[in-house]
C-alpha positions as a Markdown table, in Angstrom:
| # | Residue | x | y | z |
|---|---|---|---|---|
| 1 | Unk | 0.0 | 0.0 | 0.0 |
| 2 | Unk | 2.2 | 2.2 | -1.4 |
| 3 | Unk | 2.1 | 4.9 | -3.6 |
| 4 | Unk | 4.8 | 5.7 | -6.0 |
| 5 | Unk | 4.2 | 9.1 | -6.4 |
| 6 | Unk | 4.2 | 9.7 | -2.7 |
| 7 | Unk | 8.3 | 8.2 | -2.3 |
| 8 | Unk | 11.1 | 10.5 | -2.1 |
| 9 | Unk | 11.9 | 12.5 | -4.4 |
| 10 | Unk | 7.8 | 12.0 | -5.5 |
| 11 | Unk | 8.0 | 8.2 | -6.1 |
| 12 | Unk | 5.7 | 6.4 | -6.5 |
| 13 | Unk | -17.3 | -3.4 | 6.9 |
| 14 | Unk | -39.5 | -6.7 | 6.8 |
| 15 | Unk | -41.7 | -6.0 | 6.5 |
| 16 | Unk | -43.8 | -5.6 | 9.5 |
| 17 | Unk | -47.2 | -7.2 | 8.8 |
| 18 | Unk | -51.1 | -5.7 | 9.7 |
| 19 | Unk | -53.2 | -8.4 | 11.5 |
| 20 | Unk | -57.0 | -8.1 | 10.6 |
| 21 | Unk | -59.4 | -7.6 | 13.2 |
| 22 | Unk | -61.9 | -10.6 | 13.5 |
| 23 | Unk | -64.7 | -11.2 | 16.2 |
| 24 | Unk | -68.5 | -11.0 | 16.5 |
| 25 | Unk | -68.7 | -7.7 | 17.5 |
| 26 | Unk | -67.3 | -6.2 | 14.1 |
| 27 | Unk | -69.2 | -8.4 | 12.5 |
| 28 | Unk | -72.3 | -7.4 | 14.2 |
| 29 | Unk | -71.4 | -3.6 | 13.1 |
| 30 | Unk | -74.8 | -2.5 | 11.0 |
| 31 | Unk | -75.1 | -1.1 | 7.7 |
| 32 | Unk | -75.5 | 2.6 | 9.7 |
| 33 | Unk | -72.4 | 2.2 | 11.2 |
| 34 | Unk | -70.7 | 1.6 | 8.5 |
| 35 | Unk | -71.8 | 4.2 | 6.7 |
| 36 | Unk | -71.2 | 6.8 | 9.3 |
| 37 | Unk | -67.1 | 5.3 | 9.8 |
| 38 | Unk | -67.0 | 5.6 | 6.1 |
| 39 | Unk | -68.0 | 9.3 | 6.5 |
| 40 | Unk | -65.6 | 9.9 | 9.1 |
| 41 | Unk | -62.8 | 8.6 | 7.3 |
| 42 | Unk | -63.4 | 10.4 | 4.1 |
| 43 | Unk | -63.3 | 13.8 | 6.5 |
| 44 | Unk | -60.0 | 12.0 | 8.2 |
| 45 | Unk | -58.6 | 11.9 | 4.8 |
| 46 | Unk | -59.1 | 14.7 | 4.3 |
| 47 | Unk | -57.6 | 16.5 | 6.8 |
| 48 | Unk | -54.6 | 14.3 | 6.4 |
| 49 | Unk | -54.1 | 15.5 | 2.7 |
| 50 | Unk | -54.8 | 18.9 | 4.1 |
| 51 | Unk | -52.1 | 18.2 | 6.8 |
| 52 | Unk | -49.5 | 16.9 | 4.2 |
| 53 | Unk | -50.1 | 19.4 | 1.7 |
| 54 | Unk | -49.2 | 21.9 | 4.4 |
| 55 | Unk | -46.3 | 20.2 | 5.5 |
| 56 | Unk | -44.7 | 19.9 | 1.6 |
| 57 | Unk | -45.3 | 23.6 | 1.4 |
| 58 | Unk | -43.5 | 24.5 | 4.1 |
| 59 | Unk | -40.7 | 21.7 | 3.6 |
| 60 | Unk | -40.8 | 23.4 | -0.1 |
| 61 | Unk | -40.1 | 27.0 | 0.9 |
| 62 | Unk | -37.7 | 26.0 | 3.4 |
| 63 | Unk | -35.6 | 24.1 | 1.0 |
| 64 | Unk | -36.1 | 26.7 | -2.2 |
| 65 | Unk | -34.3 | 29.4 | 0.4 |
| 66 | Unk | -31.3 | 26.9 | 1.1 |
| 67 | Unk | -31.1 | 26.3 | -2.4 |
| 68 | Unk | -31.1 | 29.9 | -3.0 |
| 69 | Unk | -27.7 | 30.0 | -2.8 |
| 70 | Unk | -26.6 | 27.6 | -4.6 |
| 71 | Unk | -28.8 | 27.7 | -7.1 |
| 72 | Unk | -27.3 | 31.1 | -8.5 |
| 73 | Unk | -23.6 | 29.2 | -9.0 |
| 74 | Unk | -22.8 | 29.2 | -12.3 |
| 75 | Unk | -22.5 | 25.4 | -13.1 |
| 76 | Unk | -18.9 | 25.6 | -14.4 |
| 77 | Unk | -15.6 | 27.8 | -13.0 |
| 78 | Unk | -12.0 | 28.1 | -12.7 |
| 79 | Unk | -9.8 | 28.3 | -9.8 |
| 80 | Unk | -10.9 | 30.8 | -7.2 |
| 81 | Unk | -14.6 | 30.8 | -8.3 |
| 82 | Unk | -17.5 | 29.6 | -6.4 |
| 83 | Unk | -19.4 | 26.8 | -8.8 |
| 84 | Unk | -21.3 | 23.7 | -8.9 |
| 85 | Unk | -19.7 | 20.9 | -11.3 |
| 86 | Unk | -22.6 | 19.8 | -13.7 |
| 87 | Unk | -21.3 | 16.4 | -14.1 |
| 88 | Unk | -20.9 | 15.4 | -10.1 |
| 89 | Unk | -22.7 | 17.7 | -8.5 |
| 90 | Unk | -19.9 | 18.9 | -5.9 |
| 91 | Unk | -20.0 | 22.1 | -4.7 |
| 92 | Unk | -16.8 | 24.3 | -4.5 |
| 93 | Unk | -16.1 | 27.5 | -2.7 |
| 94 | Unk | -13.7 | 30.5 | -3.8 |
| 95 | Unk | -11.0 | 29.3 | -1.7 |
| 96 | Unk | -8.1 | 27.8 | -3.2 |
| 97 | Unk | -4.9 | 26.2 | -2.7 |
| 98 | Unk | -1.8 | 24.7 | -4.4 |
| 99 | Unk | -0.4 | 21.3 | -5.4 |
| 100 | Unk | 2.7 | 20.8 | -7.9 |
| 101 | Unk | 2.6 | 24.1 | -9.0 |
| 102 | Unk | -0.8 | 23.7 | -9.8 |
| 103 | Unk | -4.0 | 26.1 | -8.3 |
| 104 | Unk | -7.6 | 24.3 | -7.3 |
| 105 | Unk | -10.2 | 25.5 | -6.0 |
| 106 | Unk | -11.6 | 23.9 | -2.5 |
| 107 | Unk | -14.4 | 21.9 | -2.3 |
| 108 | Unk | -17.5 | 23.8 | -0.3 |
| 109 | Unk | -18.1 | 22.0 | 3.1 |
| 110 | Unk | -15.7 | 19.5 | 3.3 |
| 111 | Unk | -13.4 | 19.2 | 6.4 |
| 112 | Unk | -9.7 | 21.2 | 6.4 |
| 113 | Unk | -6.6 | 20.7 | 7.4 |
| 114 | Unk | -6.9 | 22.1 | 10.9 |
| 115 | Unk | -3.8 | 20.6 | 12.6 |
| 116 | Unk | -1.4 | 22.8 | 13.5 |
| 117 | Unk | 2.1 | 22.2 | 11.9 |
| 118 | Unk | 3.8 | 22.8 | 14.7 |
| 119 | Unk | 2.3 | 20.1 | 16.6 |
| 120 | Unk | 4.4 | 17.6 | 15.0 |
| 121 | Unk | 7.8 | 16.4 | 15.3 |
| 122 | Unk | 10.3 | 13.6 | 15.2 |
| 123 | Unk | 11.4 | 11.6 | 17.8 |
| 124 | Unk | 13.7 | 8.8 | 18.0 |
| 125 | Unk | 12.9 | 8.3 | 13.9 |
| 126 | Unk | 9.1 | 8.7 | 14.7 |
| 127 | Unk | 6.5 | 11.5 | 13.7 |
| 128 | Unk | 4.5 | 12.1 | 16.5 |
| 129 | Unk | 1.6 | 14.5 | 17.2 |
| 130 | Unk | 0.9 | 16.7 | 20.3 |
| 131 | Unk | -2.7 | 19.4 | 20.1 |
| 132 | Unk | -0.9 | 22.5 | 21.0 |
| 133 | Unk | -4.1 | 23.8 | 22.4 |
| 134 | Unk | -5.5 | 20.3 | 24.9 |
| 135 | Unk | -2.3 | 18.4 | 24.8 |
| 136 | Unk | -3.7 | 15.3 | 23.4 |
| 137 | Unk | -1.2 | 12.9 | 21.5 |
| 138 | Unk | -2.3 | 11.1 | 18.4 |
| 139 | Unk | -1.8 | 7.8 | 18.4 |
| 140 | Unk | 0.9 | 5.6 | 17.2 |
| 141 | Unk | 1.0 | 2.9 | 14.6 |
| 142 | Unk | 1.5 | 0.3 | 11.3 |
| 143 | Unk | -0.5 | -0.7 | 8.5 |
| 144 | Unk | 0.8 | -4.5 | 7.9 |
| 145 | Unk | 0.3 | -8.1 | 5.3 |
| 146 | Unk | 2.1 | -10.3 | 3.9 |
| 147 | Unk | 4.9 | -8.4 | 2.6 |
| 148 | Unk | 5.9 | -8.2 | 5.7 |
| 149 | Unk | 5.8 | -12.0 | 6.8 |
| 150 | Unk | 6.2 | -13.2 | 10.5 |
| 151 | Unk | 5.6 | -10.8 | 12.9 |
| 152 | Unk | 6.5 | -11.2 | 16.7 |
| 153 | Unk | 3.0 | -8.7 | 17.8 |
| 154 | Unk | 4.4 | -8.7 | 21.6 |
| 155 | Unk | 7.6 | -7.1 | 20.6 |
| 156 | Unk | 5.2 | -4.9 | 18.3 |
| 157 | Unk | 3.4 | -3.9 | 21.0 |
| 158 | Unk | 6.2 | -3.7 | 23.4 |
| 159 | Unk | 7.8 | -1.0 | 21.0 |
| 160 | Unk | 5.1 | 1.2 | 20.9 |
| 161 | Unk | 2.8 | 0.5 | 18.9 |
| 162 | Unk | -0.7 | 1.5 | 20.1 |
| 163 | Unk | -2.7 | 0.2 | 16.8 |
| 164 | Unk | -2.5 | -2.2 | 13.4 |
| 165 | Unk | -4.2 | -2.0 | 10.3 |
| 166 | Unk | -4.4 | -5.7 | 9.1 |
| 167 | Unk | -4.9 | -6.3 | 4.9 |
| 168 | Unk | -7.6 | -8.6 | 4.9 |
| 169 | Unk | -6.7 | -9.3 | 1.6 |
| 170 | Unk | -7.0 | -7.9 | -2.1 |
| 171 | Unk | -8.4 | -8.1 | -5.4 |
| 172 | Unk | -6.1 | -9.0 | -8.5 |
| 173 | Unk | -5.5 | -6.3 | -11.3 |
| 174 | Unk | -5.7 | -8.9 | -14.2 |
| 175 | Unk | -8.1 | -11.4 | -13.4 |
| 176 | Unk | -10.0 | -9.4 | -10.8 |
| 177 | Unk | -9.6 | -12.6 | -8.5 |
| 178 | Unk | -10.4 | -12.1 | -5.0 |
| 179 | Unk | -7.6 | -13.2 | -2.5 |
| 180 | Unk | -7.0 | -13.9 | 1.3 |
| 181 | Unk | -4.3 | -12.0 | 2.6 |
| 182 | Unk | -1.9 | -15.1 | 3.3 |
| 183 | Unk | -0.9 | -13.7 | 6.6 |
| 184 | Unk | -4.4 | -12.2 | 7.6 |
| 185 | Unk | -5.2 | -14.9 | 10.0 |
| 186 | Unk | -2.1 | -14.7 | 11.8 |
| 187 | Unk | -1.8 | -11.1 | 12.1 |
| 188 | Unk | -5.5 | -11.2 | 13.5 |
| 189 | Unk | -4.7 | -13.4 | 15.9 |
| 190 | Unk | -1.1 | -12.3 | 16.9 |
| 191 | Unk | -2.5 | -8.9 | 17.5 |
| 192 | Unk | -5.2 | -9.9 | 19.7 |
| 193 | Unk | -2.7 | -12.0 | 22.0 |
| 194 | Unk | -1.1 | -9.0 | 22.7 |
| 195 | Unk | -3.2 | -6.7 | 23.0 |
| 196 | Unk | -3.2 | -4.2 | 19.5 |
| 197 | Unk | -5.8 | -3.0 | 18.6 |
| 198 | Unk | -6.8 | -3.0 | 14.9 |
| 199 | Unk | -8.6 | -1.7 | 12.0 |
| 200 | Unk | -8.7 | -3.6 | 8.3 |
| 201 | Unk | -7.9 | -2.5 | 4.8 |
| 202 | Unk | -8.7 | -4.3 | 1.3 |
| 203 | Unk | -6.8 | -3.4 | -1.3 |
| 204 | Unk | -9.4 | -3.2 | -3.8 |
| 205 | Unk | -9.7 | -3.2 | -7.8 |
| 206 | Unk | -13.2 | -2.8 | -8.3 |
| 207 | Unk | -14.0 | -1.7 | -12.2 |
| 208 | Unk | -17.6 | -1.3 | -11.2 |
| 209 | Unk | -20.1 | -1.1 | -8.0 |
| 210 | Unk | -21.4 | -4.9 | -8.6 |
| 211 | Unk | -17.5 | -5.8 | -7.7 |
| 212 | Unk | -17.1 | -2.9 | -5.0 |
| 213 | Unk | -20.6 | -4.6 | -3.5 |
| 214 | Unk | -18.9 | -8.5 | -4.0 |
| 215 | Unk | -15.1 | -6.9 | -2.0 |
| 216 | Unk | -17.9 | -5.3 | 0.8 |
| 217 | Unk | -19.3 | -8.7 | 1.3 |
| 218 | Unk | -16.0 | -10.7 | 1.2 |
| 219 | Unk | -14.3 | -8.6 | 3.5 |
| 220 | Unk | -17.1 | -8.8 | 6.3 |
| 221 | Unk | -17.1 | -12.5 | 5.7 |
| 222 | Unk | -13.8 | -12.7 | 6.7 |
| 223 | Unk | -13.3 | -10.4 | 9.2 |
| 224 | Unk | -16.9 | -11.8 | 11.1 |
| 225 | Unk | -14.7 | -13.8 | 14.0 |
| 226 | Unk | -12.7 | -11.1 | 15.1 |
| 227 | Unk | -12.5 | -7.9 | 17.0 |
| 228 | Unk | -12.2 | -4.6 | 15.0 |
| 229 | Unk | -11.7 | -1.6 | 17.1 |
| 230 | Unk | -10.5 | 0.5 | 14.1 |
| 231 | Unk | -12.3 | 1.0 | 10.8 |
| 232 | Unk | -12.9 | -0.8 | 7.8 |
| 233 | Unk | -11.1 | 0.7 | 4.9 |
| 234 | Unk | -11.4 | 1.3 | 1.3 |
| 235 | Unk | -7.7 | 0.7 | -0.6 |
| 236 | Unk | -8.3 | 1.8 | -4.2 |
| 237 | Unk | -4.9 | 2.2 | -6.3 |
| 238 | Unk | -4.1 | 2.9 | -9.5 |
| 239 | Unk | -1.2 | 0.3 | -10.6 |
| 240 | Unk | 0.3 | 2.5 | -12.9 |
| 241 | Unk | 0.5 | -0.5 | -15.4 |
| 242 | Unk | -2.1 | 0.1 | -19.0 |
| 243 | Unk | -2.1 | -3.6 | -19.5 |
| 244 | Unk | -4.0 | -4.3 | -16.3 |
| 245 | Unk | -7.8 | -4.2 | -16.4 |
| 246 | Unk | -8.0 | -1.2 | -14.1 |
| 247 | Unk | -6.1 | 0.9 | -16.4 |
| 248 | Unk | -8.4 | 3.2 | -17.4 |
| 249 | Unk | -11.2 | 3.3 | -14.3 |
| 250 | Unk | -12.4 | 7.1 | -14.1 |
| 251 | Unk | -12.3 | 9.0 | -11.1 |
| 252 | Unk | -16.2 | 8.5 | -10.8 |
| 253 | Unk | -16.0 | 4.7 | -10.9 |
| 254 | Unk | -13.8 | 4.8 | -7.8 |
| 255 | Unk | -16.1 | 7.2 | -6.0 |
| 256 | Unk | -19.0 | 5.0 | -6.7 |
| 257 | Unk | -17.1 | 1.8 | -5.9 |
| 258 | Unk | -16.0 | 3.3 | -2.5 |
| 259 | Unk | -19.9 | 4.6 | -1.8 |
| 260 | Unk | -21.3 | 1.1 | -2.1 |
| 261 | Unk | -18.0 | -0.6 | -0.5 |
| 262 | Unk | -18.4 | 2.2 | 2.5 |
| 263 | Unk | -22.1 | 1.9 | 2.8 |
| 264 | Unk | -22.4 | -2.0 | 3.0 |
| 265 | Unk | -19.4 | -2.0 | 5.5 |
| 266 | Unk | -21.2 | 1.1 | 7.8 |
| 267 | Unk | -24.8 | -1.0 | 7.6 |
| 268 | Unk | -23.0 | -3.9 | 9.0 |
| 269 | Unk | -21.9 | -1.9 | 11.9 |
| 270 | Unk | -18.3 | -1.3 | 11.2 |
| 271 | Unk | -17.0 | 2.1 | 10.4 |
| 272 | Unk | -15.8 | 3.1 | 7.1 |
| 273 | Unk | -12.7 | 4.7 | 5.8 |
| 274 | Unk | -11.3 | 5.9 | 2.3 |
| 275 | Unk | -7.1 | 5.2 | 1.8 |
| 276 | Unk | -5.9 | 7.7 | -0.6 |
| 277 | Unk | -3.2 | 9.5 | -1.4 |
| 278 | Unk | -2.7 | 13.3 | -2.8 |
| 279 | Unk | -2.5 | 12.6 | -6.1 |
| 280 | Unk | -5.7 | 10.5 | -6.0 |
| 281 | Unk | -7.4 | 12.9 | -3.8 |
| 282 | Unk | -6.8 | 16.0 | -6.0 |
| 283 | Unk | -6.9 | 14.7 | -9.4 |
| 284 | Unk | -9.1 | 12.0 | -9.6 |
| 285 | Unk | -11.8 | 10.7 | -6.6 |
| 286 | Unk | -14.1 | 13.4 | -5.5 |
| 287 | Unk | -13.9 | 14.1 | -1.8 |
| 288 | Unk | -17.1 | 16.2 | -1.7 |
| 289 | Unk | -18.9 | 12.9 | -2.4 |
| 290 | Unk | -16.8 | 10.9 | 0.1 |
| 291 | Unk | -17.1 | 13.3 | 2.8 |
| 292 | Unk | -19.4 | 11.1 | 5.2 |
| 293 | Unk | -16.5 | 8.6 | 5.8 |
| 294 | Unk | -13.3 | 8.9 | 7.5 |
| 295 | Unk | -10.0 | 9.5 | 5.4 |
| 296 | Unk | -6.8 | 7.9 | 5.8 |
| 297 | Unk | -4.4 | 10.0 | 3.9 |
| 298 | Unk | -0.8 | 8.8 | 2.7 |
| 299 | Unk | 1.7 | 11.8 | 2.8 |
| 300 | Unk | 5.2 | 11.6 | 2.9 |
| 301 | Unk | 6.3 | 14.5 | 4.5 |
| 302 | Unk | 7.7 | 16.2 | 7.6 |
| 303 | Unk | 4.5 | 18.0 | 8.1 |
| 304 | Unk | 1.4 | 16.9 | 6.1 |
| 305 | Unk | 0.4 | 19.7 | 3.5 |
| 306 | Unk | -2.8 | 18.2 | 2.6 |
| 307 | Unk | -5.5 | 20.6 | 2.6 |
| 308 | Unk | -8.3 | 18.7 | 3.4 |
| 309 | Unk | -8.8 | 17.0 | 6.9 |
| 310 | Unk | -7.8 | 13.4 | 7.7 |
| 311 | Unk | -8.3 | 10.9 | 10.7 |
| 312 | Unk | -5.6 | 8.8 | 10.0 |
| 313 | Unk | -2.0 | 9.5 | 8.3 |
| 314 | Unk | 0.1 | 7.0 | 6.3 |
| 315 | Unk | 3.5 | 9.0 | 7.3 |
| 316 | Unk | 6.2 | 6.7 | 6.4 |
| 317 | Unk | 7.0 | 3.4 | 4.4 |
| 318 | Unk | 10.2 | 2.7 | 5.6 |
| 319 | Unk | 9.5 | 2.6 | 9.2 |
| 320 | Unk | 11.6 | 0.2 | 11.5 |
| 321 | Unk | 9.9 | -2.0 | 14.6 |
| 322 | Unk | 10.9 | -4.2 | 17.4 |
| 323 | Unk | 9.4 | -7.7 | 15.9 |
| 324 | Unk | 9.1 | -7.1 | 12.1 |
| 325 | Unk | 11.8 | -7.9 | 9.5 |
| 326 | Unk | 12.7 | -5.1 | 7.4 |
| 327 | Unk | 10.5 | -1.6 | 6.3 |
| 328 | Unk | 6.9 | -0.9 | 7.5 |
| 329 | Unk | 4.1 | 1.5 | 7.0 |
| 330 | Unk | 4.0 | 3.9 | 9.6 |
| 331 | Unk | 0.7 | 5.9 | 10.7 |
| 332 | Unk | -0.4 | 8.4 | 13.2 |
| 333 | Unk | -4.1 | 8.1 | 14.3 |
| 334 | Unk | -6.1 | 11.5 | 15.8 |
| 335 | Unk | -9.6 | 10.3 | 16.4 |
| 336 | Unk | -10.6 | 8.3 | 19.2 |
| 337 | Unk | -11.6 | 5.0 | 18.0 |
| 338 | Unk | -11.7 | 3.3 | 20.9 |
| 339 | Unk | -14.0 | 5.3 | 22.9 |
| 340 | Unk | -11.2 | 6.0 | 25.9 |
């Protein structure tokens, strides 16, 4: 789960039924009655339509004057102009901001950036994370599978590592086979010995939403034994190879692949997240449609510059721990996923 373009210098989760009324006494009910109950419920009706046509009226102005607004955008814009995009429907303020040497204008209403920079640092080869203003500390840990082979999780967790994000498993870029993770089991289960908490990701390859829907149900079969303290994320990459058959998947195919992957995993009671990094974020998914879940951002910088806000950071992929051979994905985490 690495991006090339990220590496220095810029490498690359019925229907309720109505019982009838039976008995002797409604049978007994006479042909007056019955007329008089049909009366009253034609003046019931009534007043119920009366009632509802109210209530749309209202909902209707109500809506019209929040629509206002928008509704006056011109439909198309350039960098530093307020406009709706015709063709997604996101909304984007005047504000703008700069990647490669390139201005774009901020999507309207979506979360910023608001940690402050100098709440960062580096301490014995690790970024760490300290809220200048309540002194919280964000939380630190990996993102593992089977690239990184046996792991020892007590020396993990003896190290300091506070959290894992486990690949449940992926699908293929040629044949769009789905596939176990071939250390998934173990990593669940090492983890839970000793005591790290974790989160999943699934590196997916979806071309459309009937796959994105077939990687949601596959992961929560999967994952159904086990604990998950941390969420259920979304890993869409491009390969960066034409020959493989998600060469040419549009930035709207992803966002709709991640919508129905997010959604099935949020219904099931897990919680959601989007892996992504700049690159992806700025030039190809749209963020003003994935704005209900979490992000987990990969940036590869002393500070991260992303505009846009994050719950989780990707910081490092060459990060060294007690218990794992060679390089690993390092992360910070800032929400509280564990309810403490």
């Amino acid at each position: 789960m690495i991006y090339k373009s990220e590496r220095p210098p810029e490498k690359s989760k019925t229907e309720s039924s109505l019982e009838r009324e039976t008995g002797s006494r409604r049978m007994r009910s006479s042909k007056k009655r019955k007329k008089s109950s049909g009366a009253g419920f034609v003046v019931f009706m009534a007043l119920l339509t009366l009632a509802a046509v109210t209530t749309m009226a209202v909902l209707a102005l109500r809506a019209g004057e929040e629509l206002a607004a928008l509704s006056a955008l011109p439909v198309t814009g350039e960098a530093g102009d307020a406009y709706i995009d015709d063709y997604t429907g996101a909304v984007y303020s005047d504000e703008t901001f700069t990647y490669a040497d390139e201005v774009f204008t901020a999507y309207e209403g979506v979360r910023r950036n608001e940690y402050d920079p100098e709440g960062f640092y580096f301490s014995g080869g690790r970024m760490g994370y300290t809220d200048p203003e309540t002194g919280e500390e964000a939380l630190l840990g990996i993102d593992v599978s089977s690239h990184q082979e046996e792991i020892d999780w007590y020396a993990v967790k003896a190290d300091g590592i506070e959290f894992a994000m486990i690949r449940v498993g992926y699908r293929g870029n040629t044949e769009g086979k789905l596939n176990l993770d071939n250390r998934f089991q173990n990593n669940m289960l090492g983890a839970a010995e000793a005591g790290v908490p974790v989160g999943i990701y699934f590196y997916a390859q979806a071309i459309d939403v009937y796959e994105a829907r077939e990687e949601a149900a596959w992961v929560l079969e999967q994952i159904e034994p086990y604990e998950i303290a941390y969420p259920v994320v979304y890993d869409w990459e491009y390969v960066g190879d034409p020959t493989t058959r998600t060469a040419n998947t549009d930035g709207l195919t992803i966002d709709r692949c991640a919508e129905e992957f997010c959604d099935i995993i949020a219904a099931a009671g897990y919680t959601p997240m989007v892996y992504f990094n700049r690159e992806l974020a700025y030039r190809s998914i749209d963020l003003y449609r994935l704005q209900k879940y979490d992000f987990w951002l990969a940036e590869y910088n002393e500070t991260p510059t992303f505009f846009y806000g994050f719950e989780m950071l990707q910081y490092s992929y060459t990060g060294r721990v007690d218990g794992i051979e060679g390089g690993v994905d390092m992360n910070l985490c800032f929400a509280d996923y564990l309810g403490g």
